[in-house]
C-alpha positions as CSV (number, residue, x, y, z in Angstrom):
1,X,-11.1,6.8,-30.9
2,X,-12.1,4.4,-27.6
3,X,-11.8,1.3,-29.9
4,X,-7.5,0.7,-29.2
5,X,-8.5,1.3,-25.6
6,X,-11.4,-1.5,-25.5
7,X,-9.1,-4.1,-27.2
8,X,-6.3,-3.4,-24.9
9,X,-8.6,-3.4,-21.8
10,X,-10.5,-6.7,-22.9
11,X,-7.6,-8.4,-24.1
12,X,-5.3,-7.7,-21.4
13,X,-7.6,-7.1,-18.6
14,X,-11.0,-8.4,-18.8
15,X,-10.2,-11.5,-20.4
16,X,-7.4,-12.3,-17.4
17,X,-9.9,-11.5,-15.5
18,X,-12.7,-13.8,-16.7
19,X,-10.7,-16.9,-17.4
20,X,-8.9,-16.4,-14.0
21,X,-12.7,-16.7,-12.1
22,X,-13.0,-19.7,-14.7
23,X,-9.8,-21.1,-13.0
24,X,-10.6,-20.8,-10.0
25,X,-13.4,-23.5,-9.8
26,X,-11.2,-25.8,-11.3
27,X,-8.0,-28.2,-10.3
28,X,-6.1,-26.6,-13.2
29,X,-2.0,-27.3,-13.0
30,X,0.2,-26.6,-15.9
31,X,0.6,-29.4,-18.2
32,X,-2.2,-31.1,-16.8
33,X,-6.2,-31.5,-17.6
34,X,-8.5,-29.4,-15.8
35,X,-11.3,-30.9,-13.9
36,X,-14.1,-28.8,-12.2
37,X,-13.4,-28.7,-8.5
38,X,-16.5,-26.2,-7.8
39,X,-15.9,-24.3,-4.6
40,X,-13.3,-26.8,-2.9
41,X,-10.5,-24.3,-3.8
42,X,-12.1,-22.3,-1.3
43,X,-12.8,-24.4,0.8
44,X,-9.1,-25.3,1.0
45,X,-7.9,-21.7,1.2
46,X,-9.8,-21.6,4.4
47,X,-7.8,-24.2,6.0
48,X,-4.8,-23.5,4.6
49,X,-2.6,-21.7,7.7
50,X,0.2,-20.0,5.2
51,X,-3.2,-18.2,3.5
52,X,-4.3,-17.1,7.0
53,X,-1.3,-16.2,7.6
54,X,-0.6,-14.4,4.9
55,X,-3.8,-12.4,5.0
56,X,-3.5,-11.2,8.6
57,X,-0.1,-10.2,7.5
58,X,-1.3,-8.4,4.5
59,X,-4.6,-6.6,6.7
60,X,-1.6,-5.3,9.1
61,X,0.7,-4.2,6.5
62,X,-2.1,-2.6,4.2
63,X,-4.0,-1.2,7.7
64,X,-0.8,1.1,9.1
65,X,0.9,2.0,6.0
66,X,-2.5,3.5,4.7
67,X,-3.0,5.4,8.1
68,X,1.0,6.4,8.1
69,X,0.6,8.0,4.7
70,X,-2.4,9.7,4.9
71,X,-2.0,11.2,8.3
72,X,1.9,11.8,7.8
73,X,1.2,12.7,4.4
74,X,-1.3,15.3,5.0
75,X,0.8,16.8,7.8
76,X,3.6,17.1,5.6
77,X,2.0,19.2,2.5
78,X,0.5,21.4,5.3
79,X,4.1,22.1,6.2
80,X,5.7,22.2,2.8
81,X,2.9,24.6,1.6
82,X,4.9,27.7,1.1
83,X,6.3,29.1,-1.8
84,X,10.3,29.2,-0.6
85,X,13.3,28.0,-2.3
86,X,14.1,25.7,0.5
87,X,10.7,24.0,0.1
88,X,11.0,23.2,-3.2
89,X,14.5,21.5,-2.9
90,X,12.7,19.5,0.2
91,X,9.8,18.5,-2.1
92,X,12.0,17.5,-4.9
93,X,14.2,15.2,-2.2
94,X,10.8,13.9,-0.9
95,X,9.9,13.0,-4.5
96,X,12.9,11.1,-5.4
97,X,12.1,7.7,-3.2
98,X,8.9,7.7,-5.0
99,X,10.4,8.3,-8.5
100,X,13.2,4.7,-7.8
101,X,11.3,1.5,-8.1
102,X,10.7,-0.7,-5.7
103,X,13.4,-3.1,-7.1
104,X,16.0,-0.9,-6.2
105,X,14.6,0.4,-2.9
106,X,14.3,-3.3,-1.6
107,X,17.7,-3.9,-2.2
108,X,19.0,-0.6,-0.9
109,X,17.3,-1.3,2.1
110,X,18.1,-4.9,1.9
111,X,21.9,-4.0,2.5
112,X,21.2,-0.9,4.9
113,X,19.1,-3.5,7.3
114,X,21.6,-6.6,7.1
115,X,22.4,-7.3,11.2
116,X,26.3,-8.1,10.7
117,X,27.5,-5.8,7.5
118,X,24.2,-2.9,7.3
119,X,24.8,0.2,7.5
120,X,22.4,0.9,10.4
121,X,23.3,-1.6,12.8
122,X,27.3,-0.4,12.4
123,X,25.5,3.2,13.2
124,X,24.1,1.7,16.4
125,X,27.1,-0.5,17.4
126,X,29.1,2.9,17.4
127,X,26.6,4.7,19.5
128,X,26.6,2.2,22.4
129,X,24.4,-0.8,21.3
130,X,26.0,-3.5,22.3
131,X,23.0,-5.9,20.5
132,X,21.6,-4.5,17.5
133,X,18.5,-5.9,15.9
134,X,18.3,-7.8,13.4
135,X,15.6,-6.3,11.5
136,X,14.3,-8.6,8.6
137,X,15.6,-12.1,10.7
138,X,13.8,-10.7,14.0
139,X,9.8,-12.3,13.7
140,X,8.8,-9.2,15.5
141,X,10.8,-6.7,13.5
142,X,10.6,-8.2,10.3
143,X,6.8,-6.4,9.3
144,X,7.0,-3.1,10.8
145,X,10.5,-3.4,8.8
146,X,8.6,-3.4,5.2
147,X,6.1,-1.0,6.4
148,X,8.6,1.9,7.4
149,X,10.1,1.3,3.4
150,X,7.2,1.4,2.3
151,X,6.2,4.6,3.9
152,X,9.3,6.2,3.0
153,X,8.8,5.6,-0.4
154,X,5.8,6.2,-0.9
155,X,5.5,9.1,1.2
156,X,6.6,11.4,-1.4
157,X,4.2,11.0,-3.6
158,X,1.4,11.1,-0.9
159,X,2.4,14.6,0.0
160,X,2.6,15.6,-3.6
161,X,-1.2,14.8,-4.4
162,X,-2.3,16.6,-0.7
163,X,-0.6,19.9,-1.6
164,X,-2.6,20.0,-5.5
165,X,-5.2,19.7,-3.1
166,X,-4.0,22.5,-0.6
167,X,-2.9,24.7,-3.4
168,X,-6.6,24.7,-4.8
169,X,-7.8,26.3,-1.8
170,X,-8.9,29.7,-2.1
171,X,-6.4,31.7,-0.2
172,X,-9.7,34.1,0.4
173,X,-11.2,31.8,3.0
174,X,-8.6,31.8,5.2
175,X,-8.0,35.5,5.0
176,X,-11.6,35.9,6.0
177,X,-11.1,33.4,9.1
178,X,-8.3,35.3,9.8
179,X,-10.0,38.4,9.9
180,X,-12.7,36.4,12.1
181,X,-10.2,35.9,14.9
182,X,-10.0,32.2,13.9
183,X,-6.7,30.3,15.0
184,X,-4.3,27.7,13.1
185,X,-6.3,24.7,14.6
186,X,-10.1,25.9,13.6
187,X,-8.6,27.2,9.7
188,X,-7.2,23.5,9.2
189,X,-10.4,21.9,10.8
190,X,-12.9,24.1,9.3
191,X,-11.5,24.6,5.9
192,X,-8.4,22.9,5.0
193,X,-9.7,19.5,6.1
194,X,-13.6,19.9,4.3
195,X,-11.9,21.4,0.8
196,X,-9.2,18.3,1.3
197,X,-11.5,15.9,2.1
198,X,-11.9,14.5,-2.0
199,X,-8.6,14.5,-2.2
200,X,-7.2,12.6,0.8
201,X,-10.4,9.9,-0.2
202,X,-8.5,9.7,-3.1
203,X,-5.2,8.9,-1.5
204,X,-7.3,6.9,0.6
205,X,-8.2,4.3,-1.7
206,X,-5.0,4.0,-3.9
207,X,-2.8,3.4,-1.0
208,X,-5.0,1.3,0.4
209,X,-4.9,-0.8,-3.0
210,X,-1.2,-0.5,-3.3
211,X,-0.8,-2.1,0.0
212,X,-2.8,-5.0,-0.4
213,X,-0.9,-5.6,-4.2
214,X,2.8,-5.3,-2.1
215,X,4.8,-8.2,-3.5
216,X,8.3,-7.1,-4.6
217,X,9.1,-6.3,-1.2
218,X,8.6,-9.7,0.1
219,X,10.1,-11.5,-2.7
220,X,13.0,-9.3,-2.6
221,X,14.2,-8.8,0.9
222,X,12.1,-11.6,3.3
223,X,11.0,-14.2,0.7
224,X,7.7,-14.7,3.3
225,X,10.5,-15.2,6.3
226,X,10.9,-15.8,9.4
227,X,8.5,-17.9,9.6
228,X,5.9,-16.5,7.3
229,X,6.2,-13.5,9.2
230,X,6.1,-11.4,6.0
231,X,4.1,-13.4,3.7
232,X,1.4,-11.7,1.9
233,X,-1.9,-12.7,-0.3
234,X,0.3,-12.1,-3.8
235,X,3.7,-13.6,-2.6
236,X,1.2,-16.9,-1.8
237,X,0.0,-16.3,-4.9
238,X,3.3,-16.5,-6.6
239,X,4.3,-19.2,-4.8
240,X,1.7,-21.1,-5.3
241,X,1.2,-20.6,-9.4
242,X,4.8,-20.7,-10.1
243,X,6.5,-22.7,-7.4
244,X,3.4,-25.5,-6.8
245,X,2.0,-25.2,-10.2
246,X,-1.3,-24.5,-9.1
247,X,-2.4,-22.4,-11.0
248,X,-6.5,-23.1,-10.3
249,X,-6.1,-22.9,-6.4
250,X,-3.5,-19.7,-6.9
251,X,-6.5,-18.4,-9.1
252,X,-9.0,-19.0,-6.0
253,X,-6.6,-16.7,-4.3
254,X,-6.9,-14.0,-6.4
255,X,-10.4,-14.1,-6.4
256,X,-10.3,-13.6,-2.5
257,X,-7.6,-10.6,-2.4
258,X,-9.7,-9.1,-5.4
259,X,-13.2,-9.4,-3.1
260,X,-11.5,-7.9,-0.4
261,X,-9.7,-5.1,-2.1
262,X,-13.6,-4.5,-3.4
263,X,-14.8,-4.5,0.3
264,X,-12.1,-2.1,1.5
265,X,-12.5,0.3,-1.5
266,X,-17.0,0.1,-0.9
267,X,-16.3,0.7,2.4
268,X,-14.2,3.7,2.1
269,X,-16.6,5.0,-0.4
270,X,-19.9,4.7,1.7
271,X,-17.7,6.2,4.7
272,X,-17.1,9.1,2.5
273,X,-20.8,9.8,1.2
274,X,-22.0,9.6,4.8
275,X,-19.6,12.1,6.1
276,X,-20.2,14.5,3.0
277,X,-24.4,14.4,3.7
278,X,-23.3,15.4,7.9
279,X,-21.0,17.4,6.7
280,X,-18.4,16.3,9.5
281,X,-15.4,18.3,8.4
């Protein structure tokens, strides 16, 4: 019964995987002989400022969309956890970023955020602006910019997985704080947040790998601009295996955003046990 699975896995997992790391050490360019390079990939990647560049950019990106989904998130489902016709059609409008790819979202937001013809900056020009911003051209504006989208999209879904959460809370517990005298503030920090605590770990970690994956985004709607403002670790990537051709330094890369989506996810989980054995919720 596993067997399909482990041939899927290995073939189209595992092996990528493996020969990828194999890559990695070597020179390797399409149409051309490999030759073992060893670690000077690395070495390389390093010194390379577009790389740094695009792994600060990436660390930011991944560092406030995580903590604008999981707090926003959380706050959300707390609000939307009622059983009321108008809360349903909220959570279904919520949803409905979620459910459009990010293809399309891009380029929604693509024309919503252009600074002569968008959508937005007409909005502001009418309200008094008399120099609107110009958003995905503006250095400063440009990253925040992708992070909002991807908050609002993702945002949805967030909320969804928090309130399966809040919904398997046993509505006993907070009758008997009630009947303890216990406010709104000491139920959510002394029960909602402990019985949540697995599941906003688990939001935790997939956003957290999401984020550090982002690419259509940046290919999409900045391309990496102004001024590598907006590159990231997989749009180098990209460019680098199928603009350059190398496909053994673009491989090297991988490695690196692979190690530290491991790091991230390690540390999230050790931060987790340690708060479960002082009980700090």
């Amino acid at each position: 019964m596993l067997a399909p699975f482990f041939a899927f896995f290995s073939v189209f997992m595992l092996y990528p995987i493996v020969i990828n790391f194999y890559y990695s050490f070597t020179n390797y360019r399409l149409g051309q002989k490999k030759q073992f390079v060893w670690l000077n990939n690395y070495k390389n990647l390093f010194k390379d400022p577009d790389f740094l560049v695009s792994l600060k950019n990436t660390a930011v990106y991944a560092l406030f969309s995580v903590l604008f989904l999981t707090c926003l998130g959380l706050f959300i489902s707390v609000i939307l956890n009622r059983r009321t016709r108008m809360v349903h059609a909220v959570r279904t409008v919520m949803i409905i970023p979620y459910a459009t790819s990010m293809v399309a979202v891009s380029m929604i937001w693509l024309l919503l955020l252009d600074p002569t013809t968008g959508f937005i900056n007409k909005a502001l020009i009418a309200l008094g602006m008399n120099v609107p911003p110009k958003w995905l051209h503006d250095v400063k504006l440009a990253l925040p910019s992708l992070i909002f989208i991807n908050v609002w999209k993702n945002l949805g879904y967030v909320m969804l997985i928090y309130l399966s959460g809040l919904q398997n809370i046993p509505g006993e517990l907070y009758e008997a704080a009630t009947v303890d005298g216990a406010g709104l503030w000491h139920k959510f920090r002394r029960i909602t947040l402990p019985m949540i605590a697995p599941t906003a770990f688990f939001v935790l970690i997939t956003t957290s790998i999401e984020a550090f994956k982002t690419f259509e985004q940046v290919q999409i709607m900045t391309q990496g601009a102004p001024v590598n403002a907006t590159s990231t670790v997989v749009y180098q990537i990209y460019q680098r295996a199928f603009n350059d051709y190398r496909m053994g330094y673009a491989g090297a890369m991988s490695v690196v955003l692979f190690l530290v989506i491991l790091a991230v996810t390690l540390v999230n989980v050790f931060w987790m046990k340690k708060n479960e054995e002082k009980n700090i919720w």
